[in-house]
GUPA-61691 format. One record per atom (N, C-alpha, C): atom name; x, y, z. Coordinates in Angstrom, 3 decimals, m for minus. Example, Ala and Ser with C-alpha at 12.3 -4.5 7.8 and 13.67 -1.06 7.14 Angstrom:
! residues 2
rolum a: N | east: 13.190 | north: m5.690 | up: 7.800;
rolum a: CA | east: 12.300 | north: m4.500 | up: 7.800;
rolum a: C | east: 13.200 | north: m3.300 | up: 7.800;
rolum a: N | east: 12.850 | north: m2.250 | up: 7.080;
rolum a: CA | east: 13.670 | north: m1.060 | up: 7.140;
rolum a: C | east: 12.900 | north: 0.030 | up: 7.870;
This chain:
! residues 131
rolum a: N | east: m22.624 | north: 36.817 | up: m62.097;
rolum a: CA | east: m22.250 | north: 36.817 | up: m60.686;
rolum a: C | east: m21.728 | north: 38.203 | up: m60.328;
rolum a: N | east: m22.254 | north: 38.929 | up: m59.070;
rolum a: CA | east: m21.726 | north: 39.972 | up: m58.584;
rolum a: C | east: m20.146 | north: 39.914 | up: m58.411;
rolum a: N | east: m19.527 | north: 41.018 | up: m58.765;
rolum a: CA | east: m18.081 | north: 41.509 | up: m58.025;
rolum a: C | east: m18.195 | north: 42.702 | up: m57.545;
rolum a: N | east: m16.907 | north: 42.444 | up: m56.371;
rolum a: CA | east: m17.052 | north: 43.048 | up: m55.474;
rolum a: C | east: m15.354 | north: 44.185 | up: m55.514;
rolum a: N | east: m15.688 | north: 45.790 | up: m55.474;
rolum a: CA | east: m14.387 | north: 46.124 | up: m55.375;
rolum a: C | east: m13.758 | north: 45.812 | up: m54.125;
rolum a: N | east: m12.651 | north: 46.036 | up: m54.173;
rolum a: CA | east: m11.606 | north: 46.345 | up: m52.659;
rolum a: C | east: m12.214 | north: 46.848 | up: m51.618;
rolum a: N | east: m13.227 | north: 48.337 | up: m51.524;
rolum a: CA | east: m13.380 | north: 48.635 | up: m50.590;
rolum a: C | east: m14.732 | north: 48.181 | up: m50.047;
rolum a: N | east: m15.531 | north: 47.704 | up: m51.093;
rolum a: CA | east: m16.748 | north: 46.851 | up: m50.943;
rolum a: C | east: m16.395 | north: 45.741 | up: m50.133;
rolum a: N | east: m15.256 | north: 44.952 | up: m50.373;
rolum a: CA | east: m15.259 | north: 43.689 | up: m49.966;
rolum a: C | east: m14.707 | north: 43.924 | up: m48.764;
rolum a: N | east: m13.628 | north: 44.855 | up: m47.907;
rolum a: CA | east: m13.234 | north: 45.485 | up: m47.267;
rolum a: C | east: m14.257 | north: 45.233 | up: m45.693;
rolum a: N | east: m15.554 | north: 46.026 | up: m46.338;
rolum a: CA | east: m16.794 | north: 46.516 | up: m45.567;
rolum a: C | east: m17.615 | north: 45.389 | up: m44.933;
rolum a: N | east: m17.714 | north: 44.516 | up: m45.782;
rolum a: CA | east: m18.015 | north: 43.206 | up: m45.899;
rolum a: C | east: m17.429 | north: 42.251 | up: m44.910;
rolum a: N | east: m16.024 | north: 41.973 | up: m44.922;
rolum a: CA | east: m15.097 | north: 41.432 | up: m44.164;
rolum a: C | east: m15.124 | north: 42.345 | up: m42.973;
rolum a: N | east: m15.480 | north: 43.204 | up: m42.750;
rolum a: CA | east: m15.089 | north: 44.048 | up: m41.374;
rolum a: C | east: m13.703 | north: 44.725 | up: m41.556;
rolum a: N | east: m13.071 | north: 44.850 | up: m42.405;
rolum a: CA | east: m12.001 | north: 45.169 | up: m42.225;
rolum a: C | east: m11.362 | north: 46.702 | up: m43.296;
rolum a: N | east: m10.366 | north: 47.254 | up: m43.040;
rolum a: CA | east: m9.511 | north: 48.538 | up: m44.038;
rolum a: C | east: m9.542 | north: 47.590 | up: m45.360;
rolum a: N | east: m9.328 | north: 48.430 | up: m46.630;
rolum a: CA | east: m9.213 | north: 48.604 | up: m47.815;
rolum a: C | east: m8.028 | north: 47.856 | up: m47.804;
rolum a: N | east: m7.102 | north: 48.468 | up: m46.930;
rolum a: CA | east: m5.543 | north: 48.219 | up: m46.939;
rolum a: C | east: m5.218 | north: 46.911 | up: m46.686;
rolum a: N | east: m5.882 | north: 46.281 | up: m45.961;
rolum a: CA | east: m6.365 | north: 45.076 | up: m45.326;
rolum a: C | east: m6.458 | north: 44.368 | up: m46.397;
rolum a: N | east: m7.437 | north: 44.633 | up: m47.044;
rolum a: CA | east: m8.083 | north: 43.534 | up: m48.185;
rolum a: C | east: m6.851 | north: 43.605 | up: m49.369;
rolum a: N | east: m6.297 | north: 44.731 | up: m49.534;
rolum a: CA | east: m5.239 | north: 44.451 | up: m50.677;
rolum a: C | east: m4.300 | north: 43.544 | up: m50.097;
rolum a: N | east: m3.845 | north: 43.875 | up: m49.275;
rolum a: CA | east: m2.541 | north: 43.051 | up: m48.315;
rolum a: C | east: m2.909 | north: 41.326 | up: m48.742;
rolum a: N | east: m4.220 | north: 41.314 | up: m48.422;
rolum a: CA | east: m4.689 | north: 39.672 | up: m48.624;
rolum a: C | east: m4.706 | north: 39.239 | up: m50.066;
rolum a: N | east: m5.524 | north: 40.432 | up: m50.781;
rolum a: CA | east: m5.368 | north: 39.862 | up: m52.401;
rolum a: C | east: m3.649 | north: 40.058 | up: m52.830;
rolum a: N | east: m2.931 | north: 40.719 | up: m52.295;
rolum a: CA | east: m1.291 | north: 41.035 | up: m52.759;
rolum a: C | east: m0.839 | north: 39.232 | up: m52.028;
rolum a: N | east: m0.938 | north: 38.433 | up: m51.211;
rolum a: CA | east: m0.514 | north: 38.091 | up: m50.543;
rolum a: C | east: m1.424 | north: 36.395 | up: m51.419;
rolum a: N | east: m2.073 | north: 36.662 | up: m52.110;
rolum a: CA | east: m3.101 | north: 35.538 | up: m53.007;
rolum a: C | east: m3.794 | north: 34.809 | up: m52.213;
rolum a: N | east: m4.601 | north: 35.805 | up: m50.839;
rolum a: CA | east: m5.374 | north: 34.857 | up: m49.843;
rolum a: C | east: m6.799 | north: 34.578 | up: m50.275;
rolum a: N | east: m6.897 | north: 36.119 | up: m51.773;
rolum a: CA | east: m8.001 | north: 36.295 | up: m52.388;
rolum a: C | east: m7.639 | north: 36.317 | up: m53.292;
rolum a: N | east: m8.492 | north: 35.508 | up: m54.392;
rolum a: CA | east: m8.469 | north: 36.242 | up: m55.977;
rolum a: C | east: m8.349 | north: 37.311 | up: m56.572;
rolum a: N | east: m8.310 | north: 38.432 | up: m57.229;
rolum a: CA | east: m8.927 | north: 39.425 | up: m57.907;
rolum a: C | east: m8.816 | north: 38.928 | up: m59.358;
rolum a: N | east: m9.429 | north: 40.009 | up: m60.257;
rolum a: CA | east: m9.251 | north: 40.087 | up: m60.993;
rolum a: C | east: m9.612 | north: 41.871 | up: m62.024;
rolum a: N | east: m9.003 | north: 42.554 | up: m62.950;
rolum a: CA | east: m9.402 | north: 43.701 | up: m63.040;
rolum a: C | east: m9.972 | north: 44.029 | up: m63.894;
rolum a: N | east: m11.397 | north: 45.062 | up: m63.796;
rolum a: CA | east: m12.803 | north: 45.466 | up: m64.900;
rolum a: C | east: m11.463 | north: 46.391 | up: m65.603;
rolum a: N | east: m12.701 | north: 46.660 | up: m67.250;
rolum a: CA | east: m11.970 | north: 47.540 | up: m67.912;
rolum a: C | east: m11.553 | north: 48.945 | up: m67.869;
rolum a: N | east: m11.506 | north: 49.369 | up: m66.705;
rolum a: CA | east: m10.973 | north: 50.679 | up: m66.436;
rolum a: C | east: m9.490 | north: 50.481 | up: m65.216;
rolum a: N | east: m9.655 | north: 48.892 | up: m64.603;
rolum a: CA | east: m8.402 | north: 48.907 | up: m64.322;
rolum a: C | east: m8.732 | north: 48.379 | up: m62.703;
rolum a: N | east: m9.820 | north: 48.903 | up: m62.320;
rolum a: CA | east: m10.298 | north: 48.262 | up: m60.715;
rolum a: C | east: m10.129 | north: 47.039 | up: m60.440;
rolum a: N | east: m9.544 | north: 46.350 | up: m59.361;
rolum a: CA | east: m9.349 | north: 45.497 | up: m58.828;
rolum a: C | east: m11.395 | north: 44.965 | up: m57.970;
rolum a: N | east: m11.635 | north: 43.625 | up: m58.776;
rolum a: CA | east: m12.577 | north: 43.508 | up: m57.956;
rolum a: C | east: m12.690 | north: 41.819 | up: m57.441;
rolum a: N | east: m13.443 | north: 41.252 | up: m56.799;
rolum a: CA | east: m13.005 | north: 40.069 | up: m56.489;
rolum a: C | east: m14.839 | north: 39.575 | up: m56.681;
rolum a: N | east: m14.751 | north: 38.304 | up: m56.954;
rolum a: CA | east: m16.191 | north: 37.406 | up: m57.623;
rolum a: C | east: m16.679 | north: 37.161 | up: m56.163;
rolum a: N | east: m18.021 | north: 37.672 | up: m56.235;
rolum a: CA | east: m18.895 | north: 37.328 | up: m55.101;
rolum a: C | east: m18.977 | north: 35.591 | up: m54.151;
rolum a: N | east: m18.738 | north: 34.700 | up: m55.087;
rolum a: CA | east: m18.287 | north: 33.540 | up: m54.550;
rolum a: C | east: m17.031 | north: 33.407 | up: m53.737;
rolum a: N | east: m16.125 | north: 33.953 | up: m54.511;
rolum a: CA | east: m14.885 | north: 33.652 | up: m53.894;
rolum a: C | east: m14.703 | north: 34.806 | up: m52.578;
rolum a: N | east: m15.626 | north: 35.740 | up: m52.463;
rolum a: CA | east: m15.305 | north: 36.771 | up: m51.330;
rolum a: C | east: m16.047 | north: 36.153 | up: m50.588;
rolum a: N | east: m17.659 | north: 35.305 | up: m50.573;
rolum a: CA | east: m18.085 | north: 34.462 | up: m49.881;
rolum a: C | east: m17.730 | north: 33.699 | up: m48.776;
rolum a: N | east: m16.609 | north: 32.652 | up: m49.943;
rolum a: CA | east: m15.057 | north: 31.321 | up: m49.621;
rolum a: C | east: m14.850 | north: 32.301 | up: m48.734;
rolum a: N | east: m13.951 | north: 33.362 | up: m48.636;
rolum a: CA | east: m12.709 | north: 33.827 | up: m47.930;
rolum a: C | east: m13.158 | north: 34.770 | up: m46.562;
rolum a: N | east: m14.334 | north: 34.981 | up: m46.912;
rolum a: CA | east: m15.375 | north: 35.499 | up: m45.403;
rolum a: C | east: m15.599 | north: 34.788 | up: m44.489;
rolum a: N | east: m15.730 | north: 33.559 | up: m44.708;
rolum a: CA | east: m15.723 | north: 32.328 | up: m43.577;
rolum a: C | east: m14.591 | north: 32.211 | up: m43.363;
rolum a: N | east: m14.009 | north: 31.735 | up: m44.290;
rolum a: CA | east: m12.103 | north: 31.600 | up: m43.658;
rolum a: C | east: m11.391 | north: 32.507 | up: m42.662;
rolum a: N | east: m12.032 | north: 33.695 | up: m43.075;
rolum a: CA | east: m11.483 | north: 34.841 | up: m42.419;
rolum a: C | east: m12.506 | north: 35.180 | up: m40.757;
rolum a: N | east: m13.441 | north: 34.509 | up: m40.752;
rolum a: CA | east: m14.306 | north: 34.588 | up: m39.713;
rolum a: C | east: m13.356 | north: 33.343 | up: m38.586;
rolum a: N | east: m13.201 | north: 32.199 | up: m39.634;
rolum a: CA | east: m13.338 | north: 31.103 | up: m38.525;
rolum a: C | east: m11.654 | north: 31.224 | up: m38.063;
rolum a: N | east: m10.655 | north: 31.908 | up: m38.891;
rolum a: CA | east: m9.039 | north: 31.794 | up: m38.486;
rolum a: C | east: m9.027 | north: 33.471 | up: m37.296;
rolum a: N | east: m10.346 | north: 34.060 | up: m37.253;
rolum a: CA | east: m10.028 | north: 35.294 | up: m36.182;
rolum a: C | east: m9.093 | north: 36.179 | up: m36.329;
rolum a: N | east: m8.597 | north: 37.005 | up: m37.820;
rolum a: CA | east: m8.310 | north: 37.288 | up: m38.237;
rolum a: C | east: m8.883 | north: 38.679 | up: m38.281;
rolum a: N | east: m10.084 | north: 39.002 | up: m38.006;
rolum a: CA | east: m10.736 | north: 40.633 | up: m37.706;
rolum a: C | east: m10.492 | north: 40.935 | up: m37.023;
rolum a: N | east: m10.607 | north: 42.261 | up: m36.669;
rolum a: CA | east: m10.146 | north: 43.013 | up: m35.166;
rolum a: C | east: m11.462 | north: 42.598 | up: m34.367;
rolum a: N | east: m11.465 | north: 42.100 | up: m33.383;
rolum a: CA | east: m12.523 | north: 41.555 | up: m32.487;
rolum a: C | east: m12.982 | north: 42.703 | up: m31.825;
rolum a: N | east: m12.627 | north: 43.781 | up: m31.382;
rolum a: CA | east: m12.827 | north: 45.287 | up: m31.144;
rolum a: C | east: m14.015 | north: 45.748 | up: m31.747;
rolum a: N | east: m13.841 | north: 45.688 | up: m32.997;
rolum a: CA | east: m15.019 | north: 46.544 | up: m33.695;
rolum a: C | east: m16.184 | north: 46.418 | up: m33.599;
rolum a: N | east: m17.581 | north: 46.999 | up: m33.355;
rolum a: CA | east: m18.968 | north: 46.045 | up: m33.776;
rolum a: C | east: m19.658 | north: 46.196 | up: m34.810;
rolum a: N | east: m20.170 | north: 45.263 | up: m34.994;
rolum a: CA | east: m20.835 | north: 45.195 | up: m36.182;
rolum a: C | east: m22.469 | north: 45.347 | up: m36.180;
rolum a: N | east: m22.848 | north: 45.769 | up: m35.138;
rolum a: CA | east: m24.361 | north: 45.828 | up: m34.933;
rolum a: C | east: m24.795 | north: 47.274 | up: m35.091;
rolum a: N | east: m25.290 | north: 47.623 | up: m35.718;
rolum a: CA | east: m25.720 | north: 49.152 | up: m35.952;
rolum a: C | east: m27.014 | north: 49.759 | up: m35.295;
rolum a: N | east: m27.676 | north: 50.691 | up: m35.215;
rolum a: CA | east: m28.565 | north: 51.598 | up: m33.856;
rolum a: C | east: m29.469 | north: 50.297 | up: m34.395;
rolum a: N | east: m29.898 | north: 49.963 | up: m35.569;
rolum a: CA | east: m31.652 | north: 49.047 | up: m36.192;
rolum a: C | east: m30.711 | north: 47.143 | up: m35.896;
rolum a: N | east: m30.196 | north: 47.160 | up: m35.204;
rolum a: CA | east: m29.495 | north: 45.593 | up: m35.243;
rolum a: C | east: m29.598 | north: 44.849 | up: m36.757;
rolum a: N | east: m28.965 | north: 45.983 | up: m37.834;
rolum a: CA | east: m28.739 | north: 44.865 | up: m39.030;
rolum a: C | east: m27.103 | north: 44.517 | up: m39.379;
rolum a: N | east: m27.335 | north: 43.342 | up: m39.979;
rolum a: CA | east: m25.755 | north: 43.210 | up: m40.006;
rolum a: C | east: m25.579 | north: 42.809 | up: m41.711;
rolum a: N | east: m24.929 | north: 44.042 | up: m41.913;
rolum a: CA | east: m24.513 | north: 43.912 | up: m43.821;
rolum a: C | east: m23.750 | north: 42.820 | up: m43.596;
rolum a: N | east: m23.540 | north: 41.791 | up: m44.631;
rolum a: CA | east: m22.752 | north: 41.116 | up: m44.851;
rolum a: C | east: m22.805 | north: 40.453 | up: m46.174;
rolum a: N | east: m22.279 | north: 39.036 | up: m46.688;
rolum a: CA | east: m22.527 | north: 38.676 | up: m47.861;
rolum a: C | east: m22.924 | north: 37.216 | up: m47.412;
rolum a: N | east: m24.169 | north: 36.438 | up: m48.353;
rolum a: CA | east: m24.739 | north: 34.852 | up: m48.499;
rolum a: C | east: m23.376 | north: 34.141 | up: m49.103;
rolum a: N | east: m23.038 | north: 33.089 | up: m47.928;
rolum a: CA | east: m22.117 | north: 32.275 | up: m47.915;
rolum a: C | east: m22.811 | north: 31.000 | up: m48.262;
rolum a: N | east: m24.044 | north: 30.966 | up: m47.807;
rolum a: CA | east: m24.328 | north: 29.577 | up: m48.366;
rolum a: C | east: m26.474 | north: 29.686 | up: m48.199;
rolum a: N | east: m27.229 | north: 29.042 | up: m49.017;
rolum a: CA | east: m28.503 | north: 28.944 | up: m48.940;
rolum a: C | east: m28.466 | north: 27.161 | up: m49.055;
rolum a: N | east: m29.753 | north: 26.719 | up: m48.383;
rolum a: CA | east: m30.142 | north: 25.464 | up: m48.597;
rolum a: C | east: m31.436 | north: 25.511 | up: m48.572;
rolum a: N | east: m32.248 | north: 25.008 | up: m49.757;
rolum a: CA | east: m33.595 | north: 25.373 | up: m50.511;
rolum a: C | east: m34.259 | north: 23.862 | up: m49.894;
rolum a: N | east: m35.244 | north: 23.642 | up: m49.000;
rolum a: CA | east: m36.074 | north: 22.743 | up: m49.006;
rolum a: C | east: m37.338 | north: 22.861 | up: m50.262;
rolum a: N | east: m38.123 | north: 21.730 | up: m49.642;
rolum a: CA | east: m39.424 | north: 22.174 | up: m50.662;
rolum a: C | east: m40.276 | north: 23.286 | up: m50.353;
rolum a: N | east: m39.998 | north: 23.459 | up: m48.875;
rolum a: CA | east: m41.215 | north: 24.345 | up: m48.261;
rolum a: C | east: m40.260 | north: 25.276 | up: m48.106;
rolum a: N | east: m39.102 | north: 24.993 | up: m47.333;
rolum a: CA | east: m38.712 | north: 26.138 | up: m46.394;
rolum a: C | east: m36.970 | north: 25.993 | up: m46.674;
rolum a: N | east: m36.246 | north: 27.138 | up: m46.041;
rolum a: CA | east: m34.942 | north: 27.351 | up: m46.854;
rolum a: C | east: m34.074 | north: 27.886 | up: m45.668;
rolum a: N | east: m32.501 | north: 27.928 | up: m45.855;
rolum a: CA | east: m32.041 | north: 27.968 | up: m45.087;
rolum a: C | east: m30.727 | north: 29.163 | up: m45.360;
rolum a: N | east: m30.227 | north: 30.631 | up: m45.293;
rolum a: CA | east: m30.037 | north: 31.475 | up: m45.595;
rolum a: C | east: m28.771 | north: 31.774 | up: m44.691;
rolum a: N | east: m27.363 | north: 31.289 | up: m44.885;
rolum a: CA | east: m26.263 | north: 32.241 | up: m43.868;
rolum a: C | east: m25.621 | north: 33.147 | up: m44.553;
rolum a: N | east: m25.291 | north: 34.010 | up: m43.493;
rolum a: CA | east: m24.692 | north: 35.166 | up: m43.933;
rolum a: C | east: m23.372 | north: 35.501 | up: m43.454;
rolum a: N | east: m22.272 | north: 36.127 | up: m43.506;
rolum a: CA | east: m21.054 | north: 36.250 | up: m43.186;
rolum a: C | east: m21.037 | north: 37.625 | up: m42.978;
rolum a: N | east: m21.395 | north: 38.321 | up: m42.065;
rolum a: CA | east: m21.201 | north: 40.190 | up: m41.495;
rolum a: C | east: m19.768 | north: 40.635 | up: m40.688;
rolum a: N | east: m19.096 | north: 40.234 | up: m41.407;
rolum a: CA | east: m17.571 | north: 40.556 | up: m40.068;
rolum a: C | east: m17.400 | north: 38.952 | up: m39.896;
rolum a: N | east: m16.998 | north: 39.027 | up: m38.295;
rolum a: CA | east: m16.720 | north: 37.822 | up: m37.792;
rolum a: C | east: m18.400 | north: 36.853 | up: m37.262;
rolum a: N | east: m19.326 | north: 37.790 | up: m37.864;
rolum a: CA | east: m20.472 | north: 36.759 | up: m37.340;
rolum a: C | east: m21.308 | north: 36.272 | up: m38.173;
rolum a: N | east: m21.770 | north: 35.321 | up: m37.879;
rolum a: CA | east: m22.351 | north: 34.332 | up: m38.693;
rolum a: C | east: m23.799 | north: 34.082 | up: m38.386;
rolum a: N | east: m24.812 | north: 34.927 | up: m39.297;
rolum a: CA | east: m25.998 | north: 34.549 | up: m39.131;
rolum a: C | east: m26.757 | north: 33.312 | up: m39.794;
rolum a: N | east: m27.837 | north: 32.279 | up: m39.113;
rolum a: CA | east: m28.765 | north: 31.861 | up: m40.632;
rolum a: C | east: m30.119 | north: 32.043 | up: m39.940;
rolum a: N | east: m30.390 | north: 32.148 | up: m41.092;
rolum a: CA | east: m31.913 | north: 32.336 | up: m40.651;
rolum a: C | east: m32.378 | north: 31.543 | up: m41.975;
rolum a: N | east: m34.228 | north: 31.131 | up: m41.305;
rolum a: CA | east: m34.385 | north: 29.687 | up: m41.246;
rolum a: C | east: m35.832 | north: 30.760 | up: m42.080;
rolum a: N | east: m36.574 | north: 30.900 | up: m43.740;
rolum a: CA | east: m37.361 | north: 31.713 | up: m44.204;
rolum a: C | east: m38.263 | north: 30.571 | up: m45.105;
rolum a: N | east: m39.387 | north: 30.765 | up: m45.685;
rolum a: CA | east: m39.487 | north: 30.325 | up: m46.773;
rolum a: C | east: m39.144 | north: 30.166 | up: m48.022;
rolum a: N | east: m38.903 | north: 28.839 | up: m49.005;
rolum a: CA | east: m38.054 | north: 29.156 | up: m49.778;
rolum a: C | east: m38.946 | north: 30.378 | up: m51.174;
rolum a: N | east: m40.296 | north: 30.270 | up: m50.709;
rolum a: CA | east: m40.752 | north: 31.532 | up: m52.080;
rolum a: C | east: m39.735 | north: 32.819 | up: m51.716;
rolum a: N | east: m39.733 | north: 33.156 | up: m50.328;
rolum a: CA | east: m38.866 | north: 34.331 | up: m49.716;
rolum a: C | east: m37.491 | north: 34.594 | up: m50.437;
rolum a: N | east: m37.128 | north: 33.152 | up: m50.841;
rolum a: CA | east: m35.259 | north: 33.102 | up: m50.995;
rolum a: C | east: m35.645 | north: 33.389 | up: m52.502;
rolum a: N | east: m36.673 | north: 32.598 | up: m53.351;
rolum a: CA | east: m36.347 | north: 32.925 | up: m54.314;
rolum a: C | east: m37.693 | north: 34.252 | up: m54.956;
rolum a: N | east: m37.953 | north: 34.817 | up: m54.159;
rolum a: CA | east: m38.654 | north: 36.517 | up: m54.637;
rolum a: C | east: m37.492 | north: 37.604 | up: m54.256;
rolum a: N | east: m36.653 | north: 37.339 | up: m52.948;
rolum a: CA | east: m35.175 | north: 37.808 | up: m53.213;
rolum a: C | east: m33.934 | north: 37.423 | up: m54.250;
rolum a: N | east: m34.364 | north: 36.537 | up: m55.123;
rolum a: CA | east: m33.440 | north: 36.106 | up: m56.075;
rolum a: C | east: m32.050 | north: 36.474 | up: m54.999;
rolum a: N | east: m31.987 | north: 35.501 | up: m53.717;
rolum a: CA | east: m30.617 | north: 35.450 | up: m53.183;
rolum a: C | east: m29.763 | north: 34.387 | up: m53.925;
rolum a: N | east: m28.639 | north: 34.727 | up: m53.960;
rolum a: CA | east: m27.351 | north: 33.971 | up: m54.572;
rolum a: C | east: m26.548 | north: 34.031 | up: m53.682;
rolum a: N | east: m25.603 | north: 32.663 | up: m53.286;
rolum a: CA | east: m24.199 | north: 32.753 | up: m52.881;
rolum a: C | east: m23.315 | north: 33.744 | up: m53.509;
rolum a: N | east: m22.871 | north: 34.858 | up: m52.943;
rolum a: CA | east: m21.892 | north: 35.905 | up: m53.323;
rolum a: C | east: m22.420 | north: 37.140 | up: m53.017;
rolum a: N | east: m23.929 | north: 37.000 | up: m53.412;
rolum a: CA | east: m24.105 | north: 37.879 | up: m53.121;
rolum a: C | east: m24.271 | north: 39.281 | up: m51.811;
rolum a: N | east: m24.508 | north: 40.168 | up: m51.513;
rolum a: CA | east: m24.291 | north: 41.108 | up: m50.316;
rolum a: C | east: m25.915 | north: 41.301 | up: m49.904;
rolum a: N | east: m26.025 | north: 40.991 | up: m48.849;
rolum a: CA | east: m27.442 | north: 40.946 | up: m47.936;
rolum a: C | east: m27.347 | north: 41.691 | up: m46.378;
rolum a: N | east: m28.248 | north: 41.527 | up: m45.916;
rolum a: CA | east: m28.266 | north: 42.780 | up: m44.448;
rolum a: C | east: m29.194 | north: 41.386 | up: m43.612;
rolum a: N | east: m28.545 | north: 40.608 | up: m42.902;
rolum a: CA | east: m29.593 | north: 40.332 | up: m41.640;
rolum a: C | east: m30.453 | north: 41.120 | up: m40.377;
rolum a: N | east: m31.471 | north: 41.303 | up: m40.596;
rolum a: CA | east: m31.825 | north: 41.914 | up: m39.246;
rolum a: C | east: m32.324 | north: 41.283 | up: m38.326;
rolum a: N | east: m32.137 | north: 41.838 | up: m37.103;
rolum a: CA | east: m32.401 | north: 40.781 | up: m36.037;
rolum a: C | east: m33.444 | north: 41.571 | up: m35.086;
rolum a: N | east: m34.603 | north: 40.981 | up: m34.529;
rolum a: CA | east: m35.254 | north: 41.481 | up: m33.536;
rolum a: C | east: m35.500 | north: 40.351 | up: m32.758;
rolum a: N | east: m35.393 | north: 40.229 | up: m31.619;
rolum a: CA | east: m35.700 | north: 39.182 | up: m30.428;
rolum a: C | east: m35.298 | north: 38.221 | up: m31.234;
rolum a: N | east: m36.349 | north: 37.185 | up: m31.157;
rolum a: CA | east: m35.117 | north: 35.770 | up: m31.803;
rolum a: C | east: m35.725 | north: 35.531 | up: m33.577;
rolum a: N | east: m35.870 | north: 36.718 | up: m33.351;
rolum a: CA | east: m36.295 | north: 36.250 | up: m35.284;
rolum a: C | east: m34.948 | north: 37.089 | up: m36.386;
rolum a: N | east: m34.783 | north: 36.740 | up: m37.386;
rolum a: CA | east: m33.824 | north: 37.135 | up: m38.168;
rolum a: C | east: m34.530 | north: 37.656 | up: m39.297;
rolum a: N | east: m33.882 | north: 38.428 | up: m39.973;
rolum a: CA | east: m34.864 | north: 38.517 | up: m41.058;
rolum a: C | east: m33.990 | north: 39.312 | up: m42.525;
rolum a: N | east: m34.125 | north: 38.748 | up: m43.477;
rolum a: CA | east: m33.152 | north: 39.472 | up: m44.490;
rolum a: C | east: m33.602 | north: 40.282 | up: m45.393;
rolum a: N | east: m32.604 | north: 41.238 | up: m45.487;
rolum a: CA | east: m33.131 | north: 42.241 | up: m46.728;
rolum a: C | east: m31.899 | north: 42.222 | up: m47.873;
rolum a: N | east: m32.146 | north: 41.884 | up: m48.939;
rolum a: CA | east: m31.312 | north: 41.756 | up: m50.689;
rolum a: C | east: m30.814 | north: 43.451 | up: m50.523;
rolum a: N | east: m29.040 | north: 43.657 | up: m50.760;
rolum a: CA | east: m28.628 | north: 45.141 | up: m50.424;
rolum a: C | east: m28.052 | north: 45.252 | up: m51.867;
């Protein structure tokens, strides 16, 4: 499973470095530290705490998150695999994409919950790229 440092997860959440320690100092997040001493937190559990942190409005609502190509980095909070077709959300800041792909798509992206993905959006289609 991916981990994620402080300022990774930071970027992720929409939010300062300073931010994200305050929350892991405060045990709103897990960490735990690699062998050189970095504080990093398990792609699942930064997942968990991206929604939490989306749905309690807790980001600066100020900021945007849409960049000049309308993609929105964020991390897979949750997939649901039909037989045919699959179901892909993402957590970018405070917004919440899913987009609706085939499941060969989900799994030739070998997407995982935790992991960090980019939704892009053009007119009403979504579309993901593995970051």
């Amino acid at each position: 499973m991916q981990s994620y440092a402080i300022g990774q997860a930071a970027r992720l959440l929409g939010v300062s470095p300073d931010t994200t320690r305050r929350w892991a100092d405060a045990g709103r997040v897990a960490t735990h530290r690699d062998e050189t001493g970095r504080r990093l937190i398990e792609g699942r559990d930064l997942a968990a705490f991206a929604i939490e942190v989306a749905q309690s409005s807790q980001v600066d609502e100020g900021i945007s998150y849409t960049t000049a190509r309308n993609a929105f980095p964020g991390i897979v909070t949750a997939i649901k695999l039909g037989d045919v077709a699959a179901q892909v959300e993402i957590q970018a800041g405070p917004h919440r994409l899913v987009s609706l792909l085939t499941r060969e798509a989900v799994e030739e992206l070998r997407l995982e919950v935790g992991m960090q993905a980019t939704a892009r959006v053009k007119s009403t289609s979504v579309h993901i790229d593995r970051t």
